[in-house]
C-alpha positions as CSV (number, residue, x, y, z in Angstrom):
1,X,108.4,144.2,147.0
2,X,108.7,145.6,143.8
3,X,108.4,144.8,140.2
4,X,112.1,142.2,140.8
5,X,111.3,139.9,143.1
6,X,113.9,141.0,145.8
7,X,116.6,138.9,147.5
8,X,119.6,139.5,149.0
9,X,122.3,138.1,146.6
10,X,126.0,137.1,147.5
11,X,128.9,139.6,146.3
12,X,129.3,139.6,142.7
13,X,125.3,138.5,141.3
14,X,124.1,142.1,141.1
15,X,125.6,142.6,137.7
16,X,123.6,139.2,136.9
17,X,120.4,140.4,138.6
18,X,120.1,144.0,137.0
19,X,120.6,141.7,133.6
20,X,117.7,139.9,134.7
21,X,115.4,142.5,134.8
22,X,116.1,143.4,131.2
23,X,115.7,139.8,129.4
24,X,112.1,139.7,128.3
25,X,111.8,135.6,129.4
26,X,112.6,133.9,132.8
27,X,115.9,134.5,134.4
28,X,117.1,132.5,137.8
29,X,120.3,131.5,139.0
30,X,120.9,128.6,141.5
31,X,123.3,126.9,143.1
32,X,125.5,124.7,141.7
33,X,125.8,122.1,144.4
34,X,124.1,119.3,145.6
35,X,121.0,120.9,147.1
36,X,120.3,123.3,143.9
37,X,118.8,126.0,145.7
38,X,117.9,129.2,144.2
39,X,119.9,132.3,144.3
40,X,117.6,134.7,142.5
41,X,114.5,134.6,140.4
42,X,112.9,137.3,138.3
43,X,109.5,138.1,137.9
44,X,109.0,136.6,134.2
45,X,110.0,133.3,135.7
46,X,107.1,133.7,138.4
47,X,104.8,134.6,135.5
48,X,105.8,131.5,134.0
49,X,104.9,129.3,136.8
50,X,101.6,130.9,137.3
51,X,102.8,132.9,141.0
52,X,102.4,136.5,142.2
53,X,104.5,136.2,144.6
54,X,107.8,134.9,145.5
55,X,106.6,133.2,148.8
56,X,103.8,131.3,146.5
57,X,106.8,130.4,144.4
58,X,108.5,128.6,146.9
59,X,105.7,127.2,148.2
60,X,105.5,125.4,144.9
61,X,109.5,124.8,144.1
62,X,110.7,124.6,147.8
63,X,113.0,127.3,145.8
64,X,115.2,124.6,144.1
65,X,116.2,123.8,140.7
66,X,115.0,120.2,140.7
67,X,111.7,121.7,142.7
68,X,110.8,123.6,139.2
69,X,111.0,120.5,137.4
70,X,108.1,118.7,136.5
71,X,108.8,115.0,138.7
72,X,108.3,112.7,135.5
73,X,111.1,114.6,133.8
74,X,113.5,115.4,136.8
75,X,115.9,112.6,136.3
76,X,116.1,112.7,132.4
77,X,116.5,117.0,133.0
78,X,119.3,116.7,135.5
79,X,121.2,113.9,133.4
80,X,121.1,116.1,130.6
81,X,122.6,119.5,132.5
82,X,125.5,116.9,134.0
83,X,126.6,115.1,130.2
84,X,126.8,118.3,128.7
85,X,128.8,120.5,131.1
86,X,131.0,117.6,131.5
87,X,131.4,117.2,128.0
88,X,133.0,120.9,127.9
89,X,130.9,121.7,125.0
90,X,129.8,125.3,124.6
91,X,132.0,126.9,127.4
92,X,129.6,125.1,129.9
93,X,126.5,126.2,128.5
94,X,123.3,123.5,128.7
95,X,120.1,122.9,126.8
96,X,117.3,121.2,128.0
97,X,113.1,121.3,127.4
98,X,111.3,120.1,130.0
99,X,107.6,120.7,132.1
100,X,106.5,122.2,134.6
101,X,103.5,122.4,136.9
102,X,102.2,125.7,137.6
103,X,100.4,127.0,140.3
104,X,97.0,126.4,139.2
105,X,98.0,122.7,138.3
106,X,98.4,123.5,134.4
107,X,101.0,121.5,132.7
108,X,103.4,123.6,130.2
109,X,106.8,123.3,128.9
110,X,109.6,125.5,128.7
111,X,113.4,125.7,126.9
112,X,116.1,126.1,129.2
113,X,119.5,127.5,128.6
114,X,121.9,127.5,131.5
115,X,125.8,128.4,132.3
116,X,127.8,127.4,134.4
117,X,130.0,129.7,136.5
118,X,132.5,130.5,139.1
119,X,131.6,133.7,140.7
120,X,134.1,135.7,143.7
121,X,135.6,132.6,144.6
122,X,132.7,131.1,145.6
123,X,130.8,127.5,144.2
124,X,129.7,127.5,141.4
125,X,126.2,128.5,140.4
126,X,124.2,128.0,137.1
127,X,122.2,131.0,135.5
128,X,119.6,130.0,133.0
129,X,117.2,131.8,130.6
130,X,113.5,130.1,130.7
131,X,110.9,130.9,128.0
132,X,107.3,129.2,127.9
133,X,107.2,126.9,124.6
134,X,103.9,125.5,125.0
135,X,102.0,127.0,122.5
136,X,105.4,126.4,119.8
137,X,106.2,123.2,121.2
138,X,102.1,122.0,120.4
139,X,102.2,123.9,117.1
140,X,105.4,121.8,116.3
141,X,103.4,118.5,117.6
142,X,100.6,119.7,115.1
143,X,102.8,119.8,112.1
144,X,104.5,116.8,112.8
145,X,100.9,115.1,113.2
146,X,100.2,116.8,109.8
147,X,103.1,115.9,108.1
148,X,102.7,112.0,109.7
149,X,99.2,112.0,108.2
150,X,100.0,113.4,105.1
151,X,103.4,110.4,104.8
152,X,100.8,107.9,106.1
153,X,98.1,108.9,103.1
154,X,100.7,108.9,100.6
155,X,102.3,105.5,101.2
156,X,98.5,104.5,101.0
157,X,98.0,105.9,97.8
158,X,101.1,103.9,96.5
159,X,100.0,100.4,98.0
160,X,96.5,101.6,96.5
161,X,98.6,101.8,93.1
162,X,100.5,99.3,93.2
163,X,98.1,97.1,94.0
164,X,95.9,98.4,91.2
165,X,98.5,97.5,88.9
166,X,99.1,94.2,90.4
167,X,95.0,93.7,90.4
168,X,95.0,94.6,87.1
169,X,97.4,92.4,85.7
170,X,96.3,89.1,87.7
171,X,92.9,89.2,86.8
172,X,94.0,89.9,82.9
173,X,96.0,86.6,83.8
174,X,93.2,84.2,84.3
175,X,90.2,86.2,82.1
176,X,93.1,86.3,79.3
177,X,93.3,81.8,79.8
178,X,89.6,81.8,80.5
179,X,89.2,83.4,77.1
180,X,91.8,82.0,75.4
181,X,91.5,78.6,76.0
182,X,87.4,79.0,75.4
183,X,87.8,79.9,72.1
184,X,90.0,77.6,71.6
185,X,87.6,74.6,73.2
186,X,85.3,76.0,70.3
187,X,87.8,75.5,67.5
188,X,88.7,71.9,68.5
189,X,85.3,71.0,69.8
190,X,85.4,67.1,68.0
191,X,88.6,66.5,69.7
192,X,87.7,64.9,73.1
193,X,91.0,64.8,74.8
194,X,91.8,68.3,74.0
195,X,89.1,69.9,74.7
196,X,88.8,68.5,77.9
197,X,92.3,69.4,78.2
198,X,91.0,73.4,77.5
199,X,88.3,73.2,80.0
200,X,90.2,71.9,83.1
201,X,92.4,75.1,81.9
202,X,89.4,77.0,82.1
203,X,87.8,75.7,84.9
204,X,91.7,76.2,87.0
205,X,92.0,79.5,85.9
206,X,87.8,80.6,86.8
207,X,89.1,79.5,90.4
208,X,92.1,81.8,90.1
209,X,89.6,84.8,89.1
210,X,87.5,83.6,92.0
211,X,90.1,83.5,94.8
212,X,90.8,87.1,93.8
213,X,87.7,88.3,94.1
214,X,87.1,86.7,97.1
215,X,89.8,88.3,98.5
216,X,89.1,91.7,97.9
217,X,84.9,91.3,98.7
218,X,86.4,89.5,102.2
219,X,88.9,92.6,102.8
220,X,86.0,94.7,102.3
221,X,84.1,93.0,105.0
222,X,86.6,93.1,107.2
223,X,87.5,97.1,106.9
224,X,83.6,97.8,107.3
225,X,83.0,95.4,110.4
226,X,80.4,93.5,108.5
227,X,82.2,90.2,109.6
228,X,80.2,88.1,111.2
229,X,81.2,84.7,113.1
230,X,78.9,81.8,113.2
231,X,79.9,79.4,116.1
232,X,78.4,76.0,115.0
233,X,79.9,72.6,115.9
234,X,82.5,71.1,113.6
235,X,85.6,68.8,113.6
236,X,88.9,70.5,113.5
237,X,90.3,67.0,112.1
238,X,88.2,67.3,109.1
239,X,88.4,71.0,108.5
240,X,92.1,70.5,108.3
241,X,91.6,67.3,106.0
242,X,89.1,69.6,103.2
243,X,92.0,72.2,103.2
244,X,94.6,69.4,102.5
245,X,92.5,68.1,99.9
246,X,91.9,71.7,98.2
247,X,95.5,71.7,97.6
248,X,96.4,67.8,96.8
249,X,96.1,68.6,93.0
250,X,98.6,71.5,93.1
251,X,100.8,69.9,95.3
252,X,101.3,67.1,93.3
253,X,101.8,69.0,90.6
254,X,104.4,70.8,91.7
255,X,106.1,67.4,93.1
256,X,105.6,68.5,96.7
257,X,106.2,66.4,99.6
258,X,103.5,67.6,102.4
259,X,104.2,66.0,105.8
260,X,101.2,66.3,108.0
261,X,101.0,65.6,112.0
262,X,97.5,66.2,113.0
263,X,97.4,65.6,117.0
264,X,94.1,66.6,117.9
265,X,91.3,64.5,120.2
266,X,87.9,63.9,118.5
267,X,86.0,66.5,120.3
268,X,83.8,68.6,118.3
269,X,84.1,72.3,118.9
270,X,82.1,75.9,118.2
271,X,83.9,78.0,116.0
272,X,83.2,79.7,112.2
273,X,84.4,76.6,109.8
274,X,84.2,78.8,107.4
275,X,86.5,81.3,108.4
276,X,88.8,78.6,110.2
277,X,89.4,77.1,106.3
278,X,89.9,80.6,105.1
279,X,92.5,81.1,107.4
280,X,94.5,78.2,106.9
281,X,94.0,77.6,103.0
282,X,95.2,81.3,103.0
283,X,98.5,80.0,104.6
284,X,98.6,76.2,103.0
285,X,98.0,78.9,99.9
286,X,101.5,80.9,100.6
287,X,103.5,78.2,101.1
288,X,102.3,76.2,98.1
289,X,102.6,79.2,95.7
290,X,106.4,80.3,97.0
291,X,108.0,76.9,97.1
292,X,109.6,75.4,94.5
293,X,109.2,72.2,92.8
294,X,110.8,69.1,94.5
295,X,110.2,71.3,98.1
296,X,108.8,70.4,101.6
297,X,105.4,71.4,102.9
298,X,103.8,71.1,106.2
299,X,101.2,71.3,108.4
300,X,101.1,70.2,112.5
301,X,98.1,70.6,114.7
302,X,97.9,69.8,118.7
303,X,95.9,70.7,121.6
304,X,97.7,72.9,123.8
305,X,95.9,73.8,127.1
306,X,92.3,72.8,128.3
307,X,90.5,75.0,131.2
308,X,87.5,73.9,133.2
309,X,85.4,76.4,131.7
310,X,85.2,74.5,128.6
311,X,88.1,76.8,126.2
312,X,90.9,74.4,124.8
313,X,93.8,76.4,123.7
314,X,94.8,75.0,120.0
315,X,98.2,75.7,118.0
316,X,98.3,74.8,113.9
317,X,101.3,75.3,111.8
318,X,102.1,75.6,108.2
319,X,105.9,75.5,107.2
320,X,107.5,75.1,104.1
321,X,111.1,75.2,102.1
322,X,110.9,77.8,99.9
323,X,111.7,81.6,99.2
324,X,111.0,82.8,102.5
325,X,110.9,86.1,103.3
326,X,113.1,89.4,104.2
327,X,113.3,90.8,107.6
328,X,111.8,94.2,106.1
329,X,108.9,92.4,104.3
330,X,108.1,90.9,107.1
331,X,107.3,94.2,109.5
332,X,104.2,95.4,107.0
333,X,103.3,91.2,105.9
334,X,100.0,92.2,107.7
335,X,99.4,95.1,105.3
336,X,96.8,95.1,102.9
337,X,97.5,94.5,99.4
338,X,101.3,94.3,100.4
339,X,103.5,91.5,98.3
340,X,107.1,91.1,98.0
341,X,107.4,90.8,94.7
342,X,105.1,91.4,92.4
343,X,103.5,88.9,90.3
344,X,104.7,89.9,87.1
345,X,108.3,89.1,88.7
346,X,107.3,86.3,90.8
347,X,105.5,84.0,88.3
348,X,102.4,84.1,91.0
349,X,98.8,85.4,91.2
350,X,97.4,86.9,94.2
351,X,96.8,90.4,95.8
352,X,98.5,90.8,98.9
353,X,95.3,90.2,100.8
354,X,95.7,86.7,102.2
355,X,98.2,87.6,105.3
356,X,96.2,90.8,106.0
357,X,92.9,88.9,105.7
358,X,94.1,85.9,108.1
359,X,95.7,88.3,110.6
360,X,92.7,90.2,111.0
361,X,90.3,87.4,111.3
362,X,92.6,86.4,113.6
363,X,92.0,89.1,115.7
364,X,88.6,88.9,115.3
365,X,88.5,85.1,116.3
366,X,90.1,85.6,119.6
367,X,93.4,83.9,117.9
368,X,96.5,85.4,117.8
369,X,99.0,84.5,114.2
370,X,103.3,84.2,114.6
371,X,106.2,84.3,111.7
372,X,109.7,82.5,111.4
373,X,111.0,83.0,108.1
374,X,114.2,83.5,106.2
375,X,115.1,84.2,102.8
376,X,116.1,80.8,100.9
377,X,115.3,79.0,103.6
378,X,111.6,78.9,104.2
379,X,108.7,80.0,106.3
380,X,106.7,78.5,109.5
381,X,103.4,80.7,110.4
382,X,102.1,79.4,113.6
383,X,98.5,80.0,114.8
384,X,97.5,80.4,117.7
385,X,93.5,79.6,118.9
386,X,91.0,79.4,122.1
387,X,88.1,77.8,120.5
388,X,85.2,76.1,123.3
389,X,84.4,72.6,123.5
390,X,81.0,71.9,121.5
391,X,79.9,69.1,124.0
392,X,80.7,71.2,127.0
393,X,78.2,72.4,129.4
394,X,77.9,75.2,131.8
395,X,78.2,74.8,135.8
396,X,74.4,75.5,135.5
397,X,73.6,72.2,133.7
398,X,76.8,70.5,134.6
399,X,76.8,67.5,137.0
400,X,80.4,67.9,137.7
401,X,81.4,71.2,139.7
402,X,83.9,73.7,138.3
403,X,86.5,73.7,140.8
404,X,86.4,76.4,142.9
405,X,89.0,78.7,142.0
406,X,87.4,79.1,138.0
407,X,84.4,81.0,139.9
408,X,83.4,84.1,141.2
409,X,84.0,84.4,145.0
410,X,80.3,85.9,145.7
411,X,77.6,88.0,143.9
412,X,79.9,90.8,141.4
413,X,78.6,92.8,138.4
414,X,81.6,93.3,136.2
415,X,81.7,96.3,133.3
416,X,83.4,94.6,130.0
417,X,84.2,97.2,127.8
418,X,85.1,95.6,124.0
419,X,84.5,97.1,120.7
420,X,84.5,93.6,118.8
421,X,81.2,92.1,119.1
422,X,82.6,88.3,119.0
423,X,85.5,89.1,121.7
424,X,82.6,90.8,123.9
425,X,80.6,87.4,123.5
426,X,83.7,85.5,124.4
427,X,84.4,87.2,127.6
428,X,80.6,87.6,128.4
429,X,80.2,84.1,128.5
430,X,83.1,82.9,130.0
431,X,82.6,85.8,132.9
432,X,78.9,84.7,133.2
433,X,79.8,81.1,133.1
434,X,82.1,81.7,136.5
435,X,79.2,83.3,138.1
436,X,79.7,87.1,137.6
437,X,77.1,89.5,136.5
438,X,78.1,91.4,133.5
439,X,77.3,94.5,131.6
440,X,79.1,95.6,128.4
441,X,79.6,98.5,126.6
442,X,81.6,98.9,123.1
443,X,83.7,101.8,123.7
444,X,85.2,104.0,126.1
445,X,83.0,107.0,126.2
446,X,80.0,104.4,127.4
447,X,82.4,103.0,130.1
448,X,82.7,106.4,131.2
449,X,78.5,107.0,131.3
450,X,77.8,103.6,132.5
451,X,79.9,104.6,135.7
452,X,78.7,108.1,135.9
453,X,74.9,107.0,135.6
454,X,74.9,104.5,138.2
455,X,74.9,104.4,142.0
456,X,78.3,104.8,143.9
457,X,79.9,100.8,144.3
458,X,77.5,99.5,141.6
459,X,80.2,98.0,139.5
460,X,83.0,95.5,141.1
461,X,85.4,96.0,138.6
462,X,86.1,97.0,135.0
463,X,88.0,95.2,132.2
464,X,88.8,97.5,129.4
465,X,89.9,96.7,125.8
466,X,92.6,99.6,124.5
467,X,92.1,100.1,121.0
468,X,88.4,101.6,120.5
469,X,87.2,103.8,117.9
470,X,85.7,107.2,119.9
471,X,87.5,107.4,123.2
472,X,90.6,104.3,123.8
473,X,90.6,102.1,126.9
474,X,93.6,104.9,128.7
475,X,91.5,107.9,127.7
476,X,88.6,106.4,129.3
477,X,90.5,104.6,132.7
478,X,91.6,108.2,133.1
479,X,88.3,109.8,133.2
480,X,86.8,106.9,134.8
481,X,89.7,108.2,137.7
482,X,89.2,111.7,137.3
483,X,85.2,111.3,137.7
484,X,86.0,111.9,141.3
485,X,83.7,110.0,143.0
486,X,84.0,107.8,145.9
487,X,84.0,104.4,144.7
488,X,86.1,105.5,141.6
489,X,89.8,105.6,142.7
490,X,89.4,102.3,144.4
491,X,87.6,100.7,141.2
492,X,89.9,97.8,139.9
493,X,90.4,98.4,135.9
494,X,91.8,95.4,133.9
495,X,93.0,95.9,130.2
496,X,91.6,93.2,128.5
497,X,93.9,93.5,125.2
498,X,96.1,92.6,122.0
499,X,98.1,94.7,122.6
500,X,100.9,92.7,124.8
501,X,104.2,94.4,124.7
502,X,105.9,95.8,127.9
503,X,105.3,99.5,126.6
504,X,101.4,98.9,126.4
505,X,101.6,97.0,129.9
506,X,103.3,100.1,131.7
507,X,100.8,102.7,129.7
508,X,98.0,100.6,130.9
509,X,99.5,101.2,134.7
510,X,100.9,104.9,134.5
511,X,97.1,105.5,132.9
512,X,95.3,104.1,136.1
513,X,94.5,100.6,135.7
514,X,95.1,97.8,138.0
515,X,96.7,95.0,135.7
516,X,97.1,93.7,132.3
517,X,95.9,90.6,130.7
518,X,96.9,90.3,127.0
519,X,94.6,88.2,124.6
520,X,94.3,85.6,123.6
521,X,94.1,85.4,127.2
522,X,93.9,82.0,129.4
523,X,90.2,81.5,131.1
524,X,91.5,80.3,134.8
525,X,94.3,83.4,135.0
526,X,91.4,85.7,134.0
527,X,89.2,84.3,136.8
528,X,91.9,84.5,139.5
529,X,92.7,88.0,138.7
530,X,89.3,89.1,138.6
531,X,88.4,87.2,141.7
532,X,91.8,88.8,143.2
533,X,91.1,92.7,142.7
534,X,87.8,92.3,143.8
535,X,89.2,90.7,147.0
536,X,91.7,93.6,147.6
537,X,88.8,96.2,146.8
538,X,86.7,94.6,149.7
539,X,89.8,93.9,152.1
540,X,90.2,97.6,152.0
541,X,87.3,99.4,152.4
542,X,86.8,96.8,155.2
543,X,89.6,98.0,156.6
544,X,88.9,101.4,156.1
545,X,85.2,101.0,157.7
546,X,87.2,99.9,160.7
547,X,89.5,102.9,160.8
């Protein structure tokens, strides 16, 4: 064989091969019919694909057109090549990028121009110019990162502006009352009824100065991780009535109707109170502030769904009927220091800090926060919240049994891998409350050591958060698959995650794992799955054993 890989063409290629020797990239031709065999290849195009020989190239391509294809882009490929020669565009020429697989495994991707052509009466074949892009096609993925990173710090630079400015200007707004009306308390300091007049002035707007501040220490918390929940016992009932009463003055004020439908049993539970008033003043806040006077407010609270480990599932709303909100605000709401309008236009203090502080302690609570809004109209913000029952207690000091499917089906040690220290104790002691043995971990890299550093069938089965800081929940269900150990490919890996929407579900499976529960997630599903992969693990090596 020589430097050409060497076939025997049919009448009327040879022009096209001795072409192919000259072209510094790939050059193949191939059949255009069904089967999309190969006519011809030259030796660049074996280069390419990592092969010395032809023989070890059709090993690897079954020397067809669809065989040099990487499988995950085959369909999209051949699509492509079909709408644009039968769009007549280009006197049948294609363009298409695609992968490939090499012969050593290595994935790279390549630029394909192909024509199509009638040759000596015979079908039609395709001849097509291949060139290796990798190396371009990641430079252009780096620039794009680059330039991403680079749009990404300057829009935060401009909120960072903006809501300097906006900062700025709101806490001039109270300190300029605070002063204002102080010195005036001095000048009229024998006049009873106006000076008390000054210092409820003063007093309202010290609050206002407070709020802010309180925003931006609590943001602070939150983007440093130095939030810390405190789950003590405390009426929901009564939590909702001190936020009410916060904003009874105000609403009054502003003539407000609020219409209240509190549906909730007497049952204490454990959560931060705290925090749970932070969260809804920061709503009952929003819709106080952007309704007008004469408007409607709101605020429902019911039980939704109870589980025999002791969670009750609880959903609180606050709705009102004013300005409402634009479709396009409402995609960055969750933003820090995002707003609307700004307060100089809006005739309202604040620094765009309340939505993102509630959403993301939220998050942080196990709670999950939704939106229906529309300009003119209004707003309803629903929450969403798993919060245990402060009276319940575990099957170990219960005298009433957990029924049976809420439990683990034998002795298992699960790995819980969960970067949030109050979600980690959340799932550790609803897992350990079933009966499971648990270990955690905070990140991805650990899951990946924990495995690696103990005995082959140690762990039972994994549940794996997504978004962690060093290596993500796919990243590390990848190399927990690629560890290639025994009891690794038949590991069951569960996400355990926020993120819920049919793309995250099918990146959770083409990464490896086994299934997909979104948070806030419900205690008995959680159970049964667990309780259902472990099954199937031990069904099959049983069955294997056998074999």
């Amino acid at each position: 064989m020589d430097e050409q890989t060497q076939i025997t063409p049919p009448l009327g290629l040879r022009e096209m091969e001795w072409f192919g020797k000259q072209v510094p990239g790939g050059f193949f031709i191939y059949h255009a019919g069904a089967e999309m065999d190969l006519v011809y290849v030259n030796r660049a195009t074996l280069r390419i694909f990592g092969c010395e020989t032809e023989e070890q190239f059709r090993s690897l391509t079954g020397w067809t057109f669809p065989g040099m294809i990487h499988p995950a882009d085959r369909e999209r490929v051949l699509r492509s090549i079909d709408t644009q020669i039968a769009a007549g565009r280009n006197e049948n020429m294609d363009y298409v990028e695609y992968r490939i697989l090499r012969a050593d495994g290595e994935e790279r991707w390549v630029d394909d121009y192909g024509h199509c052509a009638e040759l000596d009466g015979r079908d039609g074949v395709f001849y097509v110019f291949l060139w290796d892009i990798t190396e371009r096609r990641r430079e252009r993925e780096r620039q794009f990162r680059v330039e991403m990173d680079l749009e990404r710090e300057k829009h935060a630079n401009e909120i960072k502006s903006s809501f300097l400015f906006n900062i700025s200007h709101d806490i001039r707004t109270p300190m300029n009352a605070i002063v204002g009306f102080s010195e005036l308390a001095r000048r009229h300091i024998n006049e009873p009824e106006r000076l008390t007049d000054y210092l409820d002035k003063v007093a309202q707007s010290s609050r206002e100065l407070l709020s802010l501040i309180d925003d931006v220490l609590e943001m602070s918390k939150i983007e440093y991780g130095r939030i810390e929940l405190k789950a003590e016992p405390c009426s929901l009932r009564e939590q909702l009535e001190m936020v009410t009463d916060l904003f009874r003055a105000q609403i009054e004020e502003k003539n407000l109707a609020l219409e209240e439908h509190v549906e909730l049993p007497e049952d204490n539970v454990l959560a931060d109170a705290h925090r749970f008033r932070r969260v809804m003043s920061n709503l009952m806040s929003n819709a106080v502030k952007f309704t007008p006077a004469g408007g409607k407010i709101g605020l429902s609270a019911r039980q939704k769904q109870a589980s025999d480990s002791g969670y009750v599932r609880y959903e609180f709303s606050v709705s009102d009927t004013g300005v409402g909100m634009s479709e396009e605000f409402m995609k960055r709401m969750y933003e820090a220091f995002e707003r609307e309008q700004s307060s100089t236009r809006a005739g309202t203090i604040g620094t765009g800090l309340g939505l993102s502080i509630t959403k993301n302690l939220l998050n942080i609570m196990g709670g999950s926060i939704t939106v229906r809004s529309k300009k003119g109209e209004g707003t309803v913000f629903t929450v969403d919240l798993p919060l245990k029952l402060a009276n319940y207690l575990s099957p170990a000091t219960s005298s009433e049994t957990v029924t049976e499917d809420f439990r683990a089906k034998g002795e298992h040690r699960i790995l819980l891998v969960e970067d949030i220290e109050i979600n980690r104790m959340l799932a550790e002691t609803i897992l350990e409350d079933a009966g499971f043995l648990v270990e955690s971990v905070p990140d991805g890299c650990d899951a990946v050591d924990a495995i690696s550093s103990h005995p082959l069938w140690y762990y039972d089965l994994v549940l794996m958060d997504i978004q962690m800081p060093v290596m993500n929940g796919y990243e590390a269900t990848r190399a927990i698959r690629a560890l290639g150990r025994q009891d690794t490919a038949s590991l069951p890996i569960i996400a355990l995650s926020a993120n819920a929407r049919d793309e995250d579900k099918i990146e959770s499976f083409q990464s490896g794992m086994n299934n997909h529960i979104a948070k806030p997630f419900d205690v008995a599903h959680l159970i049964s799955t667990v309780n259902e992969h472990i099954a199937k693990r031990e069904d099959g090596e049983s069955a294997s054993a056998k074999s």
